[in-house]
C-alpha positions, 0 to 999 in steps of 0.5 A: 359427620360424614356429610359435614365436609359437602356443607362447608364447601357448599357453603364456601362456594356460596361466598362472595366478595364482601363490599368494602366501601372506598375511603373518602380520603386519600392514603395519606390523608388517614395515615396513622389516624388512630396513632398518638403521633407527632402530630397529635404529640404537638397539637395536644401537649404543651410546647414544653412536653412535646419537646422534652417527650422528642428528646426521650424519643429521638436521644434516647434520654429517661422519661422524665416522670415530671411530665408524665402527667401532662402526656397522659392527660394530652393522650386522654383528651385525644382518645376521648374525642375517638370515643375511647373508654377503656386503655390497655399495657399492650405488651409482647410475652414470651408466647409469640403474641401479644397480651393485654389487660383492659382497664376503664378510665372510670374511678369514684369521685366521692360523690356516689358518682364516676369520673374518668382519669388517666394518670402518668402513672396508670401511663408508665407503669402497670402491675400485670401477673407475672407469673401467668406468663412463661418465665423460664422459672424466673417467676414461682407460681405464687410470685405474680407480680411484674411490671409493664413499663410504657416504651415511649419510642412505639406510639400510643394507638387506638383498637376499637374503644381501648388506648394501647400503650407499648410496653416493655413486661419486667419481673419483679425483680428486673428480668425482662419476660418479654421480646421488646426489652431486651430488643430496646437494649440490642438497638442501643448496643449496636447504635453505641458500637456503630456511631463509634466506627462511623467517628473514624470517617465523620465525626458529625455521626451523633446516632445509628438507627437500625431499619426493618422491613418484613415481608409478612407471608400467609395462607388464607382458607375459607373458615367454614372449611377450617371449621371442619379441619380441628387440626386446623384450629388446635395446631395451624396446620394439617396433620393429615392430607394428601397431594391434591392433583393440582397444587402449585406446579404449573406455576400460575399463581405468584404475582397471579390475578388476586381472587375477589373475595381476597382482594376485598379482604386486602382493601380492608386490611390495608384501610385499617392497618394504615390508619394505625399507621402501618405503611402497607406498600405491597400486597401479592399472590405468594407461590403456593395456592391460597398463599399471599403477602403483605409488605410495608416501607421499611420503619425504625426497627423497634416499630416495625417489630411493633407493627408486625405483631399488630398487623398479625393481630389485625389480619386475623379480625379482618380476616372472620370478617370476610369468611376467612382464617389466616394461617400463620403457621409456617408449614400449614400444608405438606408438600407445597410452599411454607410461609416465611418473614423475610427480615430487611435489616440495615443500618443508617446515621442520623446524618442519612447515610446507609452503612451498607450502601457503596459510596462515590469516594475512596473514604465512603467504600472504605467504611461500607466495606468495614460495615459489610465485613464487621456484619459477616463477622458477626453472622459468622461467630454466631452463626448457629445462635442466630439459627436458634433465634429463629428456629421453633417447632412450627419453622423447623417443618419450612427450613431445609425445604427446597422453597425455604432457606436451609438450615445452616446460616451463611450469606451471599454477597453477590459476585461483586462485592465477594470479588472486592472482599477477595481483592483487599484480601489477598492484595500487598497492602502497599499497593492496597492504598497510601496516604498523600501527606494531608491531601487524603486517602487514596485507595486502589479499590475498584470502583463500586456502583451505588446500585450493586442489587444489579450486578448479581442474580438474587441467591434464593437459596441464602438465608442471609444475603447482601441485596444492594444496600441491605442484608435480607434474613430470609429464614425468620419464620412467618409467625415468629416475632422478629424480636427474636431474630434481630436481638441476636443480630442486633448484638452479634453486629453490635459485638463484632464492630465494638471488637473491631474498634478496639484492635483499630484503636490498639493499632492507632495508639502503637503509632499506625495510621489510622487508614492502615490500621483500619485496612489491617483489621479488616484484611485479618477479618475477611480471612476469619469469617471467609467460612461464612460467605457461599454463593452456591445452592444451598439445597444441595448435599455437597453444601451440607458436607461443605458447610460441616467442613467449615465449621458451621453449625449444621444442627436440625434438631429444634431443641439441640439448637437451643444450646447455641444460646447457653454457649460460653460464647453467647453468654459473653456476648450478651452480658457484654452488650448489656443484653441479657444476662445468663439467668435471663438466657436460661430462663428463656431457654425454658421456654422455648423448650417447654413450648417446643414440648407443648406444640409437639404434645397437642399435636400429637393428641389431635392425631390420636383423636382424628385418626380412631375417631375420624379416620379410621371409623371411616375406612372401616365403615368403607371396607364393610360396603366394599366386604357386602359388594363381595358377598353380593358378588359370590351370590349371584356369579358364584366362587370362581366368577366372583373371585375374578369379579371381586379381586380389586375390591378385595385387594382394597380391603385387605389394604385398608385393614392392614392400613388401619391396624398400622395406624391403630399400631401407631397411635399406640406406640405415639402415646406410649412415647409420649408417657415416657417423654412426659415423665422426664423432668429435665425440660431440656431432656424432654423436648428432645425425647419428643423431637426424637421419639414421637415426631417420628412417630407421627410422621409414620401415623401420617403416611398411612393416613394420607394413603388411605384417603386415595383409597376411601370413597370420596364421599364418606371421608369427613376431612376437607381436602386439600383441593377444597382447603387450597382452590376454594377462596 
């Protein structure tokens, strides 16, 4: 085992660039060739089932199941002639991955032979086990049925031979078990409750979509190296590891040369992501050494989400193909940059207008100033549920750290825009504006530049900050499903603006103008969320105290946080919005504690067995060679010469049996506190007996390890380091 090690980094060093042939067309020209889009849509249905199929996708109207039929029959022939054999319910769990079940178009056809058939049906609707999947107990192991549902908004693609069909994944009896449904919902919630705001300024609003544009971070690590690292390959991330000398200080490999072997791994990535219609728009070194990352164009929300998840899939397969593993997990290395997924969320009318971009009138500022304030005010109230969303086992290592946003959620604004918020505050409403009989509104607010991104220095600190025209949530982590974060987003804005219409409303029909109604509310509103708004440093202590003055949710424990989602508050929330329902919120707040438990565990066993079967053996195998060279030593020059001779190698011992005995100590106590933790049955009660008694125990475990391996002899310790794991690529 001890010579492993030298044969992967041998091997890997050996590794070179895999030719990646250039596409004979151009980008666009092969854009979405494996997506049944509206260009296929229009080219394989009939004029009558394109046009009914666009309004299901554009308007939201129900799937007619009376042109099911012919859709799938348009969808087969197209898949038939990319040489498809098989389809597939691609759908997304409660695991933050996909699943899928692969089914031949293959059946009887009553003559001893096989015909293939695709019916609307086998396209709606199918039967998965829904008990196979996590459910928070909505499902008992002997109930297996569940039903995945075809989202037609999210278009049909091709993997290899299989038709993937996006789909929603219900119970048997409704509850969604999965993250697109209940996204599907919050996508409609805030669609309803902004077009109703936007009436007050242009009645020609018929619908609000909401856009995504995520900056998918992650490692890559040579996969003969990650083959030799089993923390690697159960958790994601290394359990032990000391610093190597060179890490990222010297600052040179952001926005760096792209190292060959990744730049082909980059080229195909992106031929084969843009053929599944992926709109790749960046690629570049990240901060930390073998981190990069990949950003689209922004998308539609729920087929950005879409795509994240198939390009975490895709990046993997592409990835064995060139010699690589990607790491996705958010802290796969102690002590260097952690990966995250920058969530750019904006709202925009089907009339083109961005809701939170400055306009060129008085009437235009007024209404981006109302979305900018209803956002904050729904980030503000629940702001701590939005923690939770993005908080997991692996995205609580990144959050705090000072390359991550900290774990407490505030916004920046930027000096402009918080000057203007400050202004309408605190200015006598009379002077704020007036209305000159039926000539319009005039307002006295200052005039705002349609690029304000300019105006301000980026706050990298922020996990939720105002970049010109957007609001950028820095905190998603870089392998969670964005579902999870924008749900609550979703909901929370879709809340906060619903909220602000009825008071508007109530103003207007006490007898008030509409314009002062509307300045009314929002001046009361800038006031009550004014707790959210921070523009300083977020690493720094006195935020933390200031922060916890305010009144904002400053929780670090993983699975404390969870209980933002069962708080009287969210409940209403949700069920308001139509959401979720609070036996579908409790259902999932099992889940997440489970899964929490069950990360913890499996880590916690991979360290047992790595430090007395790798670590220790080694050090103790050291120590003997060290113990003969001292023997040798009093042999040849004697007691009192050997003894000054010897002094450093028996220094070394003595720290290496002391190292060892706490090592061996602490795996004792870690398993003991993970026998005690496991008896608890109360999920909940478990999580956070593993949060709080055998995390730290593994912290402790660590540090001796990582301190041993400065003293091991480089030779004989069996795991590669982080100097191979970072530098070799």
């Amino acid at each position: 085992m001890s010579n492993l090690r030298f044969e992967v980094v041998a091997e890997a060093f050996r590794k070179r660039p895999l030719e990646v042939p250039a596409a004979k067309e151009r980008p666009s020209e092969y854009f979405a060739k494996y997506v049944f889009n509206r260009q296929k849509m229009y080219r394989y249905l009939s004029a009558e089932v394109y046009n009914k199929l666009i309004d299901v996708i554009d308007n939201g109207c129900r799937l007619d199941r009376s042109i099911a039929d012919a859709v799938a029959s348009g969808m087969k022939q197209w898949a038939k002639e990319n040489g498809v054999t098989h389809y597939t319910h691609w759908f997304q769990p409660l695991t933050e991955g996909t699943a899928e079940k692969h089914d031949a178009f293959v059946e009887h056809d009553g003559k001893g032979g096989m015909i293939e058939e695709f019916s609307g049906k086998l396209l709606v609707q199918q039967e998965p086990d829904a008990s196979s999947f996590p459910n928070g107990g909505i499902r008992n192991t002997f109930e297996a049925r569940g039903y995945s549902a075809w989202d037609p908004t999210s278009p049909v693609f091709i993997i290899d031979d299989t038709l993937c069909i996006p789909t929603i994944f219900i119970s048997y009896t409704g509850e969604a078990l999965d993250y697109k449904a209940p996204l599907l919902k919050s996508l409609h919630a805030i669609n309803e409750a902004a077009t109703s705001v936007c009436h007050y300024f242009d009645k020609n609003v018929k619908k609000v979509q909401t856009n995504l544009g995520w900056e998918q971070e992650y490692f890559l690590v040579d996969e003969s190296l990650y083959s030799a690292r089993p923390d690697l390959m159960l958790t994601g991330r290394t359990l032990m590891g000391h610093d190597s000398a060179k890490n990222q200080q010297m600052d040179d490999h952001y926005f760096g040369t792209i190292p060959e072997r990744v730049q082909a791994f980059m080229k195909d990535l992106e031929t084969q992501a843009l053929e599944l219609g992926i709109p790749c728009k960046t690629r570049h070194n990240e901060v930390a050494p073998g981190q990069f990352e990949l950003a689209p164009i922004y998308e539609e929300c729920n087929l950005a989400v879409d795509h994240n998840m198939l390009l975490m899939s895709l990046m993997k397969k592409v990835a064995h193909k060139h010699g690589f593993r990607v790491l996705l997990h958010e802290k796969p290395f102690d002590g260097i940059n952690g990966s995250g997924k920058h969530n750019n969320w904006s709202l925009v009318t089907d009339t083109g207008v961005l809701l939170h971009a400055a306009g060129k009138t008085s009437e235009a500022n007024l209404r981006f100033v109302v979305f900018i304030v209803e956002t904050l005010m729904g980030v503000y109230k629940h702001n701590g549920l939005l923690k939770a969303s993005i908080m997991t086992a692996t995205n609580a290592h990144r959050l705090g750290g000072n390359e991550a946003p900290p774990a407490i959620i505030s916004s920046f604004l930027g000096r402009q825009l918080t000057d203007l918020l400050d202004h309408i505050e605190k200015a006598d409403k009379d002077e704020l504006f007036n209305v000159e009989g039926k000539t319009g509104m005039k307002l006295d607010i200052p005039e705002i530049p349609e690029l304000m991104i300019d105006n301000t220095d980026r706050n990298r600190t922020s996990p939720f900050a105002f970049t010109g025209n957007r609001f950028e949530f820095r905190a998603v982590g870089s392998e969670a499903n964005c579902a999870s974060a924008l749900i609550v987003l979703n909901t929370a804005v879709a809340e906060a603006l619903t909220d602000f219409k009825q008071r508007v409303d109530t103003l207007i029909a006490g007898g008030e103008d509409q314009t002062s109604a509307i300045i009314d509310v929002i001046r009361e509103d800038i006031r009550h969320c004014h707790a959210i708004r921070f523009d300083g440093n977020g690493y720094s202590d006195e935020w933390k105290e200031e922060a916890a003055r305010r009144g904002l949710d400053c929780e670090a424990s993983c699975p404390l946080c969870f209980d933002r989602y069962l708080d009287p508050q969210s409940i209403q929330m949700f069920e308001k919005m139509n959401v979720m329902s609070r036996s579908e919120l409790e259902a999932r707040n099992e889940v997440k504690w489970e899964i929490y438990t069950k990360k913890i565990q499996i880590e916690a066993r991979v360290m047992g067995d790595l430090s007395m079967n790798h670590i220790i053996p080694v050090a103790t195998h050291y120590q003997s060679r060290l113990a003969k060279n001292v023997e040798g030593m009093f042999n040849i020059f004697g007691k009192e010469e050997g003894k000054t001779l010897t002094a450093r190698n028996v220094k070394i011992i003595r720290e290496i049996a002391e190292r060892t005995q706490q090592i061996e100590t602490g795996i004792e106590e870690l398993v003991n506190a993970r026998k005690v933790a496991n008896k608890i049955l109360n999920e909940r009660e478990k999580a956070i007996a593993y949060h709080d008694t055998v995390v730290p125990k593994m912290d402790a475990v660590r540090y001796q390890i990582d301190k041993l391996e400065l003293i091991v002899a480089d030779e004989l310790w069996t795991l590669p380091k982080y100097r191979e794991l970072l530098f070799i690529r």
